[in-house]
C-alpha positions in Angstrom: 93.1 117.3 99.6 95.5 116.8 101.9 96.6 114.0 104.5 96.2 116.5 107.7 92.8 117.5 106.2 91.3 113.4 105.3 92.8 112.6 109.1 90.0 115.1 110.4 87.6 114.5 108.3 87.9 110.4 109.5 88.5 110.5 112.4 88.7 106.7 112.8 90.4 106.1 110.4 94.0 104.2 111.1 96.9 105.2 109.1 99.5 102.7 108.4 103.2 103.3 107.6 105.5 102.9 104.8 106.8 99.4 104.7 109.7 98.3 103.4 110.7 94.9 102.6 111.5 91.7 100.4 109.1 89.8 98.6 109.8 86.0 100.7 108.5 84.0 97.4 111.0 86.1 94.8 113.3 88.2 97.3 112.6 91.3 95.4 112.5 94.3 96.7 109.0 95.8 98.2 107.9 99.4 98.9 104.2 100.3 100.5 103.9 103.2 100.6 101.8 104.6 104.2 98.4 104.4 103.7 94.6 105.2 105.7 92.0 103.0 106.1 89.1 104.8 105.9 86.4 104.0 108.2 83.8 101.5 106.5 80.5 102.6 105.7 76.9 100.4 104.5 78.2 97.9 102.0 77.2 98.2 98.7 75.2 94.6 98.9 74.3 92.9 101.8 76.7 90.3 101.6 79.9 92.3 100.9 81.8 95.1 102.4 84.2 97.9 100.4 86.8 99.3 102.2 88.5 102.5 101.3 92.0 103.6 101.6 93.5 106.5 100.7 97.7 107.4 99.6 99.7 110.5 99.7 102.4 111.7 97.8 105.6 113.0 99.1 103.9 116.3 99.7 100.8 114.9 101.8 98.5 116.0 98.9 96.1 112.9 98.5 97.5 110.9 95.6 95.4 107.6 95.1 91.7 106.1 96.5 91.5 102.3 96.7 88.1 100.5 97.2 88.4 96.6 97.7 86.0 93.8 98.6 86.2 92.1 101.7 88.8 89.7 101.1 89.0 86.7 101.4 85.3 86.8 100.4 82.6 85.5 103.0 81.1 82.1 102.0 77.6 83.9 100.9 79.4 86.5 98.5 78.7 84.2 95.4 80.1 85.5 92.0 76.4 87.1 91.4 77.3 88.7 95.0 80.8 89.8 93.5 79.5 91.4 90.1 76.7 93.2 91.8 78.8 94.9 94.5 81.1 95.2 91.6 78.3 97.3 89.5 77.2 99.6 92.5 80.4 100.9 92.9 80.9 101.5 88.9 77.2 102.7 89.0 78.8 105.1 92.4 81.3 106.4 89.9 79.1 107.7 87.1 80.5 104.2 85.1 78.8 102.0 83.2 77.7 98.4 84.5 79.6 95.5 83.8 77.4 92.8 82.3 80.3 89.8 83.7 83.4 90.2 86.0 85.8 90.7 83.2 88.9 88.5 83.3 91.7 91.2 82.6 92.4 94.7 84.5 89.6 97.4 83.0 90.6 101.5 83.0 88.9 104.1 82.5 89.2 108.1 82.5 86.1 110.1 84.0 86.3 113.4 84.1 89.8 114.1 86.2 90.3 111.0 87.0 91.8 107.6 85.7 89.6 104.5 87.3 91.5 101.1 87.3 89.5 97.7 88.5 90.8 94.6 88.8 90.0 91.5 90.1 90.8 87.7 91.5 89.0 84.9 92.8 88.7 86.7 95.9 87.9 90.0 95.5 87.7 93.2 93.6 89.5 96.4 93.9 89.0 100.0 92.0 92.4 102.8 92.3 91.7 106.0 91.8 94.3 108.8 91.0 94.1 111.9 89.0 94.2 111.7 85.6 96.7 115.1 84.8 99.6 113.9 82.9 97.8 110.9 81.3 97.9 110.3 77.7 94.7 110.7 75.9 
């Protein structure tokens, strides 16, 4: 899909540019690529929104999906909160449930695409990108 084609689909949706920058803890050099918010829809439990963003790459052909938890995470998103947000978007991806917030990154490939989740004390995020060129 392509960037002109998400853009009309959302039309909220807020695109922000490529950043470039240092890192002010390590001076390293940092690239962000642009990226689009999309617009939020019902959260997946009460107490805890998902937002999605999408990337492009250097042909505006949509490259990578990221869903994250509200972050940082409201007072009422406990760590049951966390893991059962966490589960109805795994269970929205045709995954299966976690039985406990695992403490390393998880991946996964489903069908065409290659699923990474990770976590913090904060908050969750999935990134999804195609999964052509991956080794099996």
């Amino acid at each position: 899909m392509s960037r002109k084609k998400v853009l009309s689909i959302f039309g909220s949706a807020r695109a922000y540019p490529r950043y470039e920058g240092r890192n002010p803890h390590t001076g390293e050099r940092v690239i962000v690529r642009e990226s689009v918010a999309l617009p939020s829809s019902t959260p997946p439990v009460p107490d805890l929104a998902v937002h999605g963003s999408v990337t492009f790459d250097g042909e505006d052909r949509l490259d990578s999906i990221t869903l994250k938890s509200t972050s940082p995470r409201p007072a009422e998103a406990t760590d049951p909160v966390l893991l059962a947000a966490t589960n109805k978007v795994i269970a929205a991806l045709g995954l299966e449930a976690l039985s406990g917030m695992p403490p390393r990154p998880m991946t996964w490939k489903h069908k065409a695409t290659h699923v990474v989740f990770e976590r913090d004390d904060e908050c969750f995020w999935f990134e999804l990108s195609p999964a052509a060129g991956l080794a099996k």
